[in-house]
C-alpha positions as a Markdown table, in Angstrom:
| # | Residue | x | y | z |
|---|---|---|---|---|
| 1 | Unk | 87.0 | 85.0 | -47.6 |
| 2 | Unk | 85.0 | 82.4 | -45.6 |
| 3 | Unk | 84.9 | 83.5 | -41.5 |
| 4 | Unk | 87.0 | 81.6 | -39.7 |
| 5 | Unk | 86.0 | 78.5 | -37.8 |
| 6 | Unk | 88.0 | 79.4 | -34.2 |
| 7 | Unk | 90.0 | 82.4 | -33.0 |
| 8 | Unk | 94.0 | 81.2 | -34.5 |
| 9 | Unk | 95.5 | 84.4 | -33.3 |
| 10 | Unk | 94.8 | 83.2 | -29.7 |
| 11 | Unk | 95.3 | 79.6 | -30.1 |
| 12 | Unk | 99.4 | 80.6 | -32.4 |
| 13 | Unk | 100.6 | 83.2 | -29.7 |
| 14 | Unk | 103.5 | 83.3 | -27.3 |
| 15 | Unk | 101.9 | 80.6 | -25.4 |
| 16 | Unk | 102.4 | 78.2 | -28.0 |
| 17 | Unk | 105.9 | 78.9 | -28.8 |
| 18 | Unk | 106.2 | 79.0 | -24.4 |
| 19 | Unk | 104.6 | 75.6 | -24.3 |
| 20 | Unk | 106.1 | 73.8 | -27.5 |
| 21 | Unk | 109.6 | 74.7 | -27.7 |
| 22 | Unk | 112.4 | 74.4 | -24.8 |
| 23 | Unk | 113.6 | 71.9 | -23.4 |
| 24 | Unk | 112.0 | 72.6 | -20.5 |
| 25 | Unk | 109.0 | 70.9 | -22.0 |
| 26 | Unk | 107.5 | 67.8 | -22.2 |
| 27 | Unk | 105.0 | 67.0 | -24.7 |
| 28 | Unk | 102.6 | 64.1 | -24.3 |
| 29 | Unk | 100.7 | 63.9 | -27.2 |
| 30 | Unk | 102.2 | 65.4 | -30.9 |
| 31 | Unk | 105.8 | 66.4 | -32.0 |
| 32 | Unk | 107.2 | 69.5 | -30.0 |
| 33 | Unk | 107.6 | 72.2 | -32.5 |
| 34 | Unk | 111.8 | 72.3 | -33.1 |
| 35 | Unk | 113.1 | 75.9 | -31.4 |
| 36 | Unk | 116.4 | 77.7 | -32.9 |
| 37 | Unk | 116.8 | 76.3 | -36.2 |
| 38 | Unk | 117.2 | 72.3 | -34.6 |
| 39 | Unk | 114.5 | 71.2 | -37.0 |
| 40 | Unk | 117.4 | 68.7 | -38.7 |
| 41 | Unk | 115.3 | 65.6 | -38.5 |
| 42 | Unk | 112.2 | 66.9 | -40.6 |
| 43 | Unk | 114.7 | 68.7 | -42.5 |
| 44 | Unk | 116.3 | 65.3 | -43.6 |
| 45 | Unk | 113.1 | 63.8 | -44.3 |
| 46 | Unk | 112.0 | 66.3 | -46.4 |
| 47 | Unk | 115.1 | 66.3 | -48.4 |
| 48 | Unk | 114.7 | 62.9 | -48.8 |
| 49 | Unk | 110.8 | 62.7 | -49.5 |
| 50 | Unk | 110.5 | 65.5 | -51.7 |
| 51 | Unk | 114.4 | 65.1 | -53.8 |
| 52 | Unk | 115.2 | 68.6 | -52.7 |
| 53 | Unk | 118.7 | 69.9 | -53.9 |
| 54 | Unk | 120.5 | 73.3 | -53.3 |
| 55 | Unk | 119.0 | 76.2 | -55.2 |
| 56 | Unk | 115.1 | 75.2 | -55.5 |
| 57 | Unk | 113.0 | 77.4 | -54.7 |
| 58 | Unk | 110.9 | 75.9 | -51.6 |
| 59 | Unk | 107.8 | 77.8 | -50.0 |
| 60 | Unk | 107.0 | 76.4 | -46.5 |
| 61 | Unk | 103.3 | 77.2 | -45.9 |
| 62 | Unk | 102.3 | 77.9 | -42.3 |
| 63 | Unk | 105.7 | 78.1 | -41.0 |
| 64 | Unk | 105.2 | 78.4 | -37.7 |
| 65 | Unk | 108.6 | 79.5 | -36.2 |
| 66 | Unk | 110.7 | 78.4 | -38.9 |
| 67 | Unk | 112.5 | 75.7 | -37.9 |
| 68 | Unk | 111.8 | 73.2 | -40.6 |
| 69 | Unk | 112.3 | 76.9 | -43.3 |
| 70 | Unk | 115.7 | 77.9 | -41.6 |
| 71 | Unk | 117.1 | 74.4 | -41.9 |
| 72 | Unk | 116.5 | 74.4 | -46.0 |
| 73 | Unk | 117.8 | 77.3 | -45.7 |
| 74 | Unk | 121.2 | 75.7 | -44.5 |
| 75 | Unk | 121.1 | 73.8 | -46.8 |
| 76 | Unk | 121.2 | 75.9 | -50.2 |
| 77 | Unk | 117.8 | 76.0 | -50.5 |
| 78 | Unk | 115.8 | 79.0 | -51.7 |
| 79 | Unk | 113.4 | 79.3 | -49.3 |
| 80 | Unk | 109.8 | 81.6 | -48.9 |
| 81 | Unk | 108.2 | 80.9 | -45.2 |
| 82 | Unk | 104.4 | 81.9 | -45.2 |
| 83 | Unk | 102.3 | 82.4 | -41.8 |
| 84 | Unk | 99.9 | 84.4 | -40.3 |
| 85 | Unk | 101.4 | 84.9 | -36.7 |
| 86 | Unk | 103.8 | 87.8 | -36.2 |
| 87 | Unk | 104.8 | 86.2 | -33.0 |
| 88 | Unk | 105.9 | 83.1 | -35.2 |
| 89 | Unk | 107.5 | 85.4 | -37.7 |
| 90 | Unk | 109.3 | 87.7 | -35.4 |
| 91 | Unk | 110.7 | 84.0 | -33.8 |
| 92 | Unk | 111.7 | 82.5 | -37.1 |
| 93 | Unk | 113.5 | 85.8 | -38.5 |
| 94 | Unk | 115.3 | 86.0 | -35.4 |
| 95 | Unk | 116.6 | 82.4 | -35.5 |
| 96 | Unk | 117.0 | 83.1 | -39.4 |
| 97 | Unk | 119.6 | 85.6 | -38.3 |
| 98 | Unk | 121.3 | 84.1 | -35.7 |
| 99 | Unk | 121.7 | 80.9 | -37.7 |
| 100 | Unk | 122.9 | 83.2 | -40.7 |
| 101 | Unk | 120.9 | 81.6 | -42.7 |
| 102 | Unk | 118.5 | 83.9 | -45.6 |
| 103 | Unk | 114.7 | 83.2 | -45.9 |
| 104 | Unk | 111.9 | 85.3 | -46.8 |
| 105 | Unk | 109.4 | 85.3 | -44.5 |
| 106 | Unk | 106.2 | 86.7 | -45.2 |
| 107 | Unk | 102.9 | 87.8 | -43.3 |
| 108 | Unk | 99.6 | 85.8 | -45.8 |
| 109 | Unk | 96.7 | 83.4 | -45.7 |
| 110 | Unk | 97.1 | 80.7 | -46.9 |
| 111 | Unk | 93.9 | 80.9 | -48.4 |
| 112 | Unk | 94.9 | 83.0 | -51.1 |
| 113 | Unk | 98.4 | 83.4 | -51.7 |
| 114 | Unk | 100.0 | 86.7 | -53.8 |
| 115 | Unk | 98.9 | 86.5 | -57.2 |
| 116 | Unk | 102.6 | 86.9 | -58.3 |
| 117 | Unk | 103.5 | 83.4 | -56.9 |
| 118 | Unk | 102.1 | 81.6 | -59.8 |
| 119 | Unk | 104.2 | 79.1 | -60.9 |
| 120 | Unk | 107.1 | 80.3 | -58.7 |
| 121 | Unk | 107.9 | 77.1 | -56.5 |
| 122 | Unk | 109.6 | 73.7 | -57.2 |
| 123 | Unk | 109.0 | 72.5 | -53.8 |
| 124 | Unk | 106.0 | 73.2 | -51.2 |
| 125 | Unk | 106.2 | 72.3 | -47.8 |
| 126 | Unk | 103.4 | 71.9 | -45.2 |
| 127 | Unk | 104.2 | 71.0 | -41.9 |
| 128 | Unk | 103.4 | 70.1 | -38.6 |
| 129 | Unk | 99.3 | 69.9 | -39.1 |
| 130 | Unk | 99.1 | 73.2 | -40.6 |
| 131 | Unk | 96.5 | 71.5 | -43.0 |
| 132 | Unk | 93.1 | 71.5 | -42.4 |
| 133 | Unk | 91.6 | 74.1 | -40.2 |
| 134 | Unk | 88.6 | 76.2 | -42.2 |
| 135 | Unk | 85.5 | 74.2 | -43.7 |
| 136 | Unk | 85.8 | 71.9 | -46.2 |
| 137 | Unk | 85.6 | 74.0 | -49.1 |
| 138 | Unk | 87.8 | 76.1 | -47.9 |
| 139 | Unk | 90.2 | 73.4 | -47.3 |
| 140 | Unk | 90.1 | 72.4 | -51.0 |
| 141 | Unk | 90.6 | 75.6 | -52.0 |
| 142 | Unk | 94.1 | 76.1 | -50.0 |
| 143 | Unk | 95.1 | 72.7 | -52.2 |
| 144 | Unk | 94.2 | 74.8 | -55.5 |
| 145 | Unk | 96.4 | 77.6 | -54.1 |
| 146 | Unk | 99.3 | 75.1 | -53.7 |
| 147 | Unk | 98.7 | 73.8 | -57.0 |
| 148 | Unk | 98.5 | 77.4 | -58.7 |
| 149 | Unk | 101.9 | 78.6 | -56.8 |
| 150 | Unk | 103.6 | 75.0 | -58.1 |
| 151 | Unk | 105.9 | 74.9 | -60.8 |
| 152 | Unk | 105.4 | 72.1 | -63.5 |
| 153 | Unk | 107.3 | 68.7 | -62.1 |
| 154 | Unk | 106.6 | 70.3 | -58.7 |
| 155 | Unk | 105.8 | 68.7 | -55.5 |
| 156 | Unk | 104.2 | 68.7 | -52.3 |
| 157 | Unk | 105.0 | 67.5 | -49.1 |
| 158 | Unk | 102.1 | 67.6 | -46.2 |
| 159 | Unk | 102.5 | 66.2 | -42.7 |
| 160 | Unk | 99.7 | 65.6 | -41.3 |
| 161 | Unk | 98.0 | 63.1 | -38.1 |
| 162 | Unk | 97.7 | 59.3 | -39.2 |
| 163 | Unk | 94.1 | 59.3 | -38.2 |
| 164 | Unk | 94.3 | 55.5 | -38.0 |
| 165 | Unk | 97.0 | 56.2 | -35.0 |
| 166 | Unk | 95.3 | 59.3 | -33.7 |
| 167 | Unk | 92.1 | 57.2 | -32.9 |
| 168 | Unk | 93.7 | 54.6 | -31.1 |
| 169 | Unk | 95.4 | 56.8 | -29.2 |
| 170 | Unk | 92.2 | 59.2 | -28.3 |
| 171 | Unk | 91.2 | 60.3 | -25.0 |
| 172 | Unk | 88.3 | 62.7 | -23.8 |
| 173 | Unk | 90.3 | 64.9 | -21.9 |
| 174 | Unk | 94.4 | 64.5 | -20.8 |
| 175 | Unk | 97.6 | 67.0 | -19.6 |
| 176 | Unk | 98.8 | 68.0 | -23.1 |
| 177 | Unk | 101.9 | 69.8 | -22.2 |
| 178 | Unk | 103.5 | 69.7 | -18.7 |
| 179 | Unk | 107.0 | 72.0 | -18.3 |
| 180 | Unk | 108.8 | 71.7 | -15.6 |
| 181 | Unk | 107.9 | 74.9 | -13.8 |
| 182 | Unk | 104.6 | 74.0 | -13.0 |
| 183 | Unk | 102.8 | 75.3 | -16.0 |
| 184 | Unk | 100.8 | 73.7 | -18.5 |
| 185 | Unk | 98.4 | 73.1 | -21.2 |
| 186 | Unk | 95.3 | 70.8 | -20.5 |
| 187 | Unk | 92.7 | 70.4 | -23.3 |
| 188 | Unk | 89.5 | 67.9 | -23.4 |
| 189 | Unk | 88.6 | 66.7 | -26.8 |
| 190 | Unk | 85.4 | 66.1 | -28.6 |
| 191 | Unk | 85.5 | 64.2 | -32.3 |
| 192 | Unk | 82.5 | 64.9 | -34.7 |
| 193 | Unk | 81.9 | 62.4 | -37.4 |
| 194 | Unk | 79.9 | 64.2 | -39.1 |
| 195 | Unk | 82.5 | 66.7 | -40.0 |
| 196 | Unk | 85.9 | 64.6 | -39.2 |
| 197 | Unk | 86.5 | 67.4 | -37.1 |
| 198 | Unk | 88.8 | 67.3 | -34.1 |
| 199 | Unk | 87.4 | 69.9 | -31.7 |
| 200 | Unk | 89.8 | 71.0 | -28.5 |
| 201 | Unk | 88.4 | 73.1 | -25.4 |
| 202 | Unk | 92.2 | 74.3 | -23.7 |
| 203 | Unk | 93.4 | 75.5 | -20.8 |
| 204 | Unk | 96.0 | 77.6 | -20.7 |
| 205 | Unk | 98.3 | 77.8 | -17.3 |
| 206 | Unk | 101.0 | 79.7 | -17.1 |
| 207 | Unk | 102.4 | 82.5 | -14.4 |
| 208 | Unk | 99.9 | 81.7 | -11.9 |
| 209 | Unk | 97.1 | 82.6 | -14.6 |
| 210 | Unk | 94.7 | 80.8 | -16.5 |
| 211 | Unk | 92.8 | 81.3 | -19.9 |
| 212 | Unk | 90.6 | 79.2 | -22.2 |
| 213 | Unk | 90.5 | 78.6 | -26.0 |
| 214 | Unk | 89.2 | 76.7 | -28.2 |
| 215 | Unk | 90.3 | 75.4 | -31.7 |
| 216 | Unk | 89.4 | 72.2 | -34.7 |
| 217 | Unk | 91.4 | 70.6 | -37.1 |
| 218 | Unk | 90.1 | 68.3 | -39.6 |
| 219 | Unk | 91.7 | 65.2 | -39.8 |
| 220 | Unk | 92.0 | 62.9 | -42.9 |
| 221 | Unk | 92.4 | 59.3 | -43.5 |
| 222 | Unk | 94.8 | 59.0 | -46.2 |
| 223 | Unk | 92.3 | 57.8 | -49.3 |
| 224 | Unk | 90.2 | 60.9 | -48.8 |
| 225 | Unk | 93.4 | 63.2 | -48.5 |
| 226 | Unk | 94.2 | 61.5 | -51.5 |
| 227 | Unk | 91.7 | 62.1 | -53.5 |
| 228 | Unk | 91.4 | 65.3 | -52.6 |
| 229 | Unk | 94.8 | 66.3 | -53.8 |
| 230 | Unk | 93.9 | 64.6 | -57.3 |
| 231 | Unk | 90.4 | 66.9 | -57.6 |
| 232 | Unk | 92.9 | 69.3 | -56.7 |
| 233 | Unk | 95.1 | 68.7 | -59.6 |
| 234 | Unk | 98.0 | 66.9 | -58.3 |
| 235 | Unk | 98.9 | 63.3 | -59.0 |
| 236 | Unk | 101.4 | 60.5 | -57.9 |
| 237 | Unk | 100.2 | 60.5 | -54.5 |
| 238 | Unk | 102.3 | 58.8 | -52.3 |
| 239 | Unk | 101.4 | 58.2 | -48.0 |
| 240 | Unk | 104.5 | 57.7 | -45.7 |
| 241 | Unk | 105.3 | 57.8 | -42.1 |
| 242 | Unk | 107.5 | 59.9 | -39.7 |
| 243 | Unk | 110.6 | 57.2 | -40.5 |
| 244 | Unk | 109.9 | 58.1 | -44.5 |
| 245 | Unk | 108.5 | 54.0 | -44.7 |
| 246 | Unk | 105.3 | 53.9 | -46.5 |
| 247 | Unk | 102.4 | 54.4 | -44.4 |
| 248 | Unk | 100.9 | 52.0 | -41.9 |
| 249 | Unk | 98.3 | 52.1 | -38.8 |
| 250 | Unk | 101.3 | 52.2 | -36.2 |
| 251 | Unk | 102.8 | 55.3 | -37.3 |
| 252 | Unk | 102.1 | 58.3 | -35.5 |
| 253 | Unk | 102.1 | 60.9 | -38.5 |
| 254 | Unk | 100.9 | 60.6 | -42.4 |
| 255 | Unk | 103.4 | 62.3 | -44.9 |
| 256 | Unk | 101.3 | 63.2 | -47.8 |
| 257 | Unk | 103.9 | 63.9 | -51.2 |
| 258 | Unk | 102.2 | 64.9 | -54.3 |
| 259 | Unk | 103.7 | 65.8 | -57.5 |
| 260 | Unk | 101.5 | 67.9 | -60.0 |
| 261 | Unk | 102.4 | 65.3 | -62.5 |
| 262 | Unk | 104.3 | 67.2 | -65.2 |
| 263 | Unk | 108.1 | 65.4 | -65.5 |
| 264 | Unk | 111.2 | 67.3 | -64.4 |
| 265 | Unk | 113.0 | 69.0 | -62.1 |
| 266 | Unk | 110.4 | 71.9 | -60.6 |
| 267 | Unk | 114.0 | 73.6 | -59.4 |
């Protein structure tokens, strides 16, 4: 296992589900991560994207809370939620339950799923910029393992920043997250182009206190991201924005779908 490239277990804490759920919260940059199972409008993009029907098998990978897992759930699917955060996990079963909907929620790395998931998925979800966040290699190996854990006729959905978008929009430094009690995130950026590396120094206030983190995420134009999902073994890639249209420099998020190129089903 390569080291990792920033501390995640303090950058995915309590602070991030404080700062990116609620309504209490306004987000100026990036999608708000859905609290409490309301994740309805990835949920129908998905669907629609990846041909989902009631009883596939579906693993969300770096599911976060659970929204986007608990709404599948809803809606027959079969569905596996992966992360690393207990915080996250302990959030999404909790919504799982009160939503009385069944998921399997499960503590991994992505990096190297259970051996036993071979072949076990007809569906893969990826959501919310969970891509992207260990050096390259290690990047391309996370595709492999998404490849391996596919069923033949399966497919992949990624969401992902339009880094066409992303760049017009970029500032040095800016108020991420505001809430309306007074506290808030504040994060200055640095880009390497050397690495395609989105670097972020933060700020964390809340309760009067304030700590610092740091944390990267690789970002991808979509021919690269492409080919890397072809090396990787899947084919049939297809780019789309946040409205499900094909992809174009105005939208604010790249939907990466990915078939591993063997017809059917991949219930």
């Amino acid at each position: 296992m390569t080291a990792d490239l920033f501390d995640a277990a303090a950058m995915y804490d309590d602070d991030y589900l404080h700062f990116f759920t609620g309504s209490a919260t306004r987000v100026t940059h990036g999608p708000a991560v859905p609290a409490g199972g309301s994740g309805t409008a990835a949920a129908d993009l998905v669907w629609r994207l990846l041909g989902l029907e009631p009883g596939m098998r579906v693993l969300d990978l770096a599911c976060g809370p659970g929204a986007l897992a608990n709404a599948l759930a809803g809606r027959g699917c079969r569905v596996t939620g992966l992360d690393f955060s207990e915080v996250f996990l302990r959030r999404a079963r909790a919504d799982a339950a009160a939503l009385g909907v069944e998921v399997d929620y499960q503590a991994g790395d992505m990096r190297s799923l259970p051996a036993g998931w071979s072949g076990r998925f007809g569906r893969v979800v990826n959501w919310s910029t969970a891509f992207g966040y260990f050096d390259d290699p290690t990047n391309r190996r996370v595709l492999g393992e998404i490849v391996r854990v596919l069923r033949p006729g399966g497919r992949l959905a990624m969401d992902l920043d339009n880094l066409t978008r992303f760049l017009t929009d970029w500032t040095p430094s800016r108020i991420t997250v505001a809430r309306d009690d007074g506290d808030m995130l504040a994060d200055r950026h640095r880009l390497d182009p050397l690495t395609g590396r989105f670097e972020v120094e933060r700020t964390v206030i809340r309760d009067g206190t304030v700590r610092r983190l740091t944390f990267l995420k690789r970002l991808f134009g979509f021919p690269e991201i492409r080919d890397w999902c072809v090396a990787a073994g899947l084919g049939t890639v297809a780019g789309y924005g946040e409205d499900g249209r094909p992809l174009t420099a105005e939208h604010q998020r790249m939907i990466v779908v990915a078939g591993t190129g063997d017809p059917g089903r991949g219930a």
